[in-house]
Every structure is written in C-alpha cells, then in structure tokens.
C-alpha positions as CSV (number, residue, x, y, z in Angstrom):
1,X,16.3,6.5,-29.7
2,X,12.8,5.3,-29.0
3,X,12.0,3.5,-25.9
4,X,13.0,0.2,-25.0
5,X,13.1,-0.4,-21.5
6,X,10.4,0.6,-18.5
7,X,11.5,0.6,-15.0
8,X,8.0,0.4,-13.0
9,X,7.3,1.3,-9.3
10,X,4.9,-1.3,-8.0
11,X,2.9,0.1,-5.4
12,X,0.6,3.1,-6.8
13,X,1.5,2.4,-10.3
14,X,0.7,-1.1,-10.9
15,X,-1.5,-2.0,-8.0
16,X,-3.8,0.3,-5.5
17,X,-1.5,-0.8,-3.1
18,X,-0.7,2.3,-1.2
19,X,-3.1,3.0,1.4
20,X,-2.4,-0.9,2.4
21,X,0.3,0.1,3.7
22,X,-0.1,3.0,5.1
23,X,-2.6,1.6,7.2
24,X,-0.1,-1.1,8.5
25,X,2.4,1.8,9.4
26,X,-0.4,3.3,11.1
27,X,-1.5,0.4,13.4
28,X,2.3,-0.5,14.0
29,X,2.2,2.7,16.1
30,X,-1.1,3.3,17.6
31,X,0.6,2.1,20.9
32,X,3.0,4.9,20.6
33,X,-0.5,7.3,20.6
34,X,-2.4,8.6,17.8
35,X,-0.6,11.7,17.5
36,X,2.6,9.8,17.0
37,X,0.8,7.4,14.6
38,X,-0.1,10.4,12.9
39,X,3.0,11.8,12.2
40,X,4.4,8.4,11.1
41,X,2.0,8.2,8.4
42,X,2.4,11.8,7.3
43,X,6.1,11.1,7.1
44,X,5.4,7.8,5.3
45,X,3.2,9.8,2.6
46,X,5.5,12.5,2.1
47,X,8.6,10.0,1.6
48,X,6.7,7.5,-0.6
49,X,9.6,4.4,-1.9
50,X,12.0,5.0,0.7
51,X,12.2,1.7,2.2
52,X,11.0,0.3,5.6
53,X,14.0,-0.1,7.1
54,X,15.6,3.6,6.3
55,X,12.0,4.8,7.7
56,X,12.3,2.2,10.9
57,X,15.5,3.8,11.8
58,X,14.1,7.5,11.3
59,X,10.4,6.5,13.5
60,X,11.9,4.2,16.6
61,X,15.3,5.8,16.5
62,X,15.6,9.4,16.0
63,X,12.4,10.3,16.9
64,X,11.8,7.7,19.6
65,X,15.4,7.4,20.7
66,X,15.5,3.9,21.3
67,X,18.9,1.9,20.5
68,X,18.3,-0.1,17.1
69,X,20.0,-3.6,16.5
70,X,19.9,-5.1,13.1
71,X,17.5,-7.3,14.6
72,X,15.4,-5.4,16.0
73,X,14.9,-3.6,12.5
74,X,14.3,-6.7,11.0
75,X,11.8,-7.9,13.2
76,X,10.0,-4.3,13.2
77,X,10.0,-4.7,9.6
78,X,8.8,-8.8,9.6
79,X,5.6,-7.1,11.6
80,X,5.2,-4.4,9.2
81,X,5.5,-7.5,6.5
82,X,2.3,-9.7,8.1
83,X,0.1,-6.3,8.5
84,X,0.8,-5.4,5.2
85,X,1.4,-8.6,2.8
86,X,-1.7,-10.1,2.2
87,X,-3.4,-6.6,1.6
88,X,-1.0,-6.0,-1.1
89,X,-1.4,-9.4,-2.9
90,X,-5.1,-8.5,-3.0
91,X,-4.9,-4.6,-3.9
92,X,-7.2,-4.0,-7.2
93,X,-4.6,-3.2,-9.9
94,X,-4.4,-0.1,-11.7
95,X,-6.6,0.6,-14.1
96,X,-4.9,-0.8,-17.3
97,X,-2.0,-2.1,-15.5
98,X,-2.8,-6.3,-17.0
99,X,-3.9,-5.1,-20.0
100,X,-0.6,-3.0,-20.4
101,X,1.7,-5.4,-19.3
102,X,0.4,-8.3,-21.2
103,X,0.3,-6.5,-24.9
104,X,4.1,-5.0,-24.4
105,X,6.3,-7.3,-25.8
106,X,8.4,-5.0,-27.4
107,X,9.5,-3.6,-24.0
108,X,11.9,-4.9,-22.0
109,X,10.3,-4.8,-18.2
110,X,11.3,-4.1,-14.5
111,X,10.1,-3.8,-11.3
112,X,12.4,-1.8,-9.0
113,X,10.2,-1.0,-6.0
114,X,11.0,0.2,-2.0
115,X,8.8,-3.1,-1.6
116,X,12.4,-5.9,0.0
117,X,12.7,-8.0,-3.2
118,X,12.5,-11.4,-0.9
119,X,9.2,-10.0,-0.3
120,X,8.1,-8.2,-3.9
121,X,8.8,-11.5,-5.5
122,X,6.3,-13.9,-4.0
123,X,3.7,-11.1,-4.2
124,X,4.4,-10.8,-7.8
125,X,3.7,-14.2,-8.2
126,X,0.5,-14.4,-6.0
127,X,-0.4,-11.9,-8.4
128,X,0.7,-14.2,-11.7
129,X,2.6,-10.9,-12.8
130,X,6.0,-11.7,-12.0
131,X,6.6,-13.6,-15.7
132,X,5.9,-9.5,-17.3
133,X,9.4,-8.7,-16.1
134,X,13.0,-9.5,-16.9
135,X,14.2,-8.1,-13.3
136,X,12.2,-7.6,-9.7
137,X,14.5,-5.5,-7.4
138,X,13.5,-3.6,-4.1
139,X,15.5,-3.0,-0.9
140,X,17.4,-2.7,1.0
141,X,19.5,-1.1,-1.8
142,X,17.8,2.0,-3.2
143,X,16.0,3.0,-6.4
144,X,18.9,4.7,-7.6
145,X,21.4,1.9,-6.9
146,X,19.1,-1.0,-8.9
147,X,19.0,1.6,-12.5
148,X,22.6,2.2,-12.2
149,X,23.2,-1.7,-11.8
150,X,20.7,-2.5,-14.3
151,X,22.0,0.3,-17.1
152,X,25.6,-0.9,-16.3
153,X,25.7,-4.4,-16.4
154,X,23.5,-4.3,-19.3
155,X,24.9,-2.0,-21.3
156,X,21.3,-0.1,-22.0
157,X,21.2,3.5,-22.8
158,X,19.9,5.8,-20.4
159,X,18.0,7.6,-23.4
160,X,15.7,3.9,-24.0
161,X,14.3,4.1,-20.6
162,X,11.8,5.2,-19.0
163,X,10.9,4.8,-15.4
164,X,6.9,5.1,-14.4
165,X,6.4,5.7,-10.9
166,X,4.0,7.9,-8.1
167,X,6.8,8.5,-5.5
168,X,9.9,11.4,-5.0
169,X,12.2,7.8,-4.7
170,X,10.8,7.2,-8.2
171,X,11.1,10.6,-9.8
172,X,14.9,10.7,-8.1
173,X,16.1,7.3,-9.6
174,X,15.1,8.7,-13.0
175,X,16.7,12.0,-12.9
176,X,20.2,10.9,-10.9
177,X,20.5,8.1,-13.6
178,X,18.9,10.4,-17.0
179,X,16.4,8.7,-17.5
180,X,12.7,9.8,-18.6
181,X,10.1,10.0,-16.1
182,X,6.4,9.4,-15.6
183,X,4.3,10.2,-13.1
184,X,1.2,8.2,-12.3
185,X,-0.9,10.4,-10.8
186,X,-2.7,9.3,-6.9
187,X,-4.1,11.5,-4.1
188,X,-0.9,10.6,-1.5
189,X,1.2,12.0,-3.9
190,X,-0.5,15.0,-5.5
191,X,0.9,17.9,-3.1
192,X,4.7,16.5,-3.8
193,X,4.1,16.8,-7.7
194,X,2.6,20.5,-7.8
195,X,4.8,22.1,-9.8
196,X,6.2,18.9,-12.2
197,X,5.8,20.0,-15.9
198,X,6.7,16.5,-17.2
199,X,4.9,13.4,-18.3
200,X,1.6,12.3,-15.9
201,X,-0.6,9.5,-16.3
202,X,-3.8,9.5,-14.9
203,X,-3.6,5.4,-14.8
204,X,-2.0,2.7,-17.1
205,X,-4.5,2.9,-20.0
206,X,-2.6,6.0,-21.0
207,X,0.7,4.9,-20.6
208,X,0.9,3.7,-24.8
209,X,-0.4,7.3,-25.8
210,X,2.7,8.8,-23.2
211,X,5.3,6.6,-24.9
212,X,4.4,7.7,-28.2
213,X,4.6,10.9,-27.1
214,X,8.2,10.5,-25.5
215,X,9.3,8.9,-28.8
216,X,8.3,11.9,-31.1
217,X,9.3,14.5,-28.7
218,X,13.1,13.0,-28.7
C-alpha cells in the first residue's frame, strides 16, 4: 500500500524553529544560575517533543523540589509561550518545507507536534500554513495518543502513513503505532539518531525522492 497519509512534526521539520525555543527555556532559568540553565537546556535537547508541561514538572519539581499547582504550570508554561511565540512564527522554514506542502495534494496532511494545539494553531496561521493540513494536534496529550486517535477514528491503515519528524517523541509515535518513519536530520538531534538505519532527510526537498522510495521498498 503506497503512502497516503503524513503525520509531520512542526518544529525542526517544517520550520528552524528549535533553537527558538531552546533559548526561551534557557532564559526562563538563568535566575535559577547558569549551571542549572544549562542542564535544562541539555535535558530539553536530549528529550526533543516532550511537551512543556511534562518538562515543567521534571525542571521546578523534581529537580527543584518546589510544590506544583495546575496553575502554577500553566502560568510557567504562558511565560515559556511569550519568550518563545513570536520567534516561532518568524523561524525561516525548512528548506523545501512550502514548496512541499503546497504540490502534495495527493497526501492527506497533519501536524501532530509537542507544540499545545491552542497555541500550534494560531502560529500555523501566522504562518498561512495551517490550510496544508486536515488535522493540527499537540499537547497536552502526547504524540502517541494523537496517531492512535487519528488511525482509529479514521479508519486509515497504519501501513499508508508515514510520520516525518527530528525528535525521540517523533520516532516513538511512529514505531508504538507501526508506522514508517523519517528522520529530518538537525544538529540538536544528531547524537540521539547515531545508530538509526532507517529513512533520513537532510531537509524537505528530499522528502518526494524518500516516499518513492518507501513505496517501492513495501
């Protein structure tokens, strides 16, 4: 069965998004000291779509120890939202991530991101991409949770998907659902992908050539 459907990550994989928000992570914690900064970021790079709030709870209360309301992650989170939102909206895209999405008709679309979809929704629209996809989901559910939805209600074979993303969250999604992945290739992510053997795109211009390749190797 060839492929039908695309599940894409958003951050890394259609826009150079990333280091945005690391940098946000990074100056939400400079008060806590540099070192600690540090280590939030090198947790954030190493756990890449896990959303905010599951990394809130880990940063202010494990390793901070401090008692965490539902409010209190939600505002934590609004803050990371203002350091980080506008960056986002005006990342540089991929290379070949417009060109991609607008000549693909004969997929069906998605955007299922770590990126809370009351907040991946207006940015897809600042960016005039959020008419490319039939479904924009992000947290707090997880990855794993929106394909298992989506395949379900939907009735859509696991074997007509594909899911393109840069992160472990993305790569897990695909295999706990079985579903073929690809990995877009970035710097953050390069040490957590050493020893994948599977599809890799360098950016979106070859992401037609990896399809085609998917589709004869079935």
């Amino acid at each position: 069965m060839k492929v039908q459907y695309i599940f894409f990550d958003f951050d890394g994989v259609l826009a150079e998004s990333v280091n945005v928000k690391t940098e946000a992570f990074r100056k939400m914690y400079l008060h806590k000291g540099e070192d600690f900064a540090q280590r939030v970021v090198d947790f954030h790079n190493a756990n890449g779509g896990v959303s905010r709030f599951e990394k809130i709870k880990i940063w202010n209360g494990e390793w901070l120890g401090e008692e965490l309301t539902d409010d209190k992650i939600t505002e934590l989170a609004n803050l990371f939202s203002t350091l980080s939102m506008e960056g986002v909206i005006n990342a540089e895209e991929v290379t070949g991530a417009l060109d991609f999405l607008t000549h693909s008709d004969q997929y069906i679309k998605y955007i299922i991101t770590g990126t809370p979809t009351v907040e991946i929704k207006p940015i897809l629209e600042q960016r005039g991409m959020n008419h490319f996809f039939k479904g924009i989901y992000g947290s707090p559910e997880k990855k794993d949770y929106w394909v298992k939805k989506i395949l379900a209600e939907e009735n859509i074979p696991a074997e007509a998907c594909i899911f393109v993303g840069d992160a472990l969250a993305d790569y897990n999604a695909a295999i706990a659902n079985d579903i073929t992945f690809i990995l877009r290739e970035t710097a953050e992510a390069q040490h957590l992908f050493e020893e994948y053997t599977g599809y890799r795109i360098k950016d979106m211009t070859e992401l037609d050539a990896v399809i085609q390749k998917i589709n004869e190797d079935k």
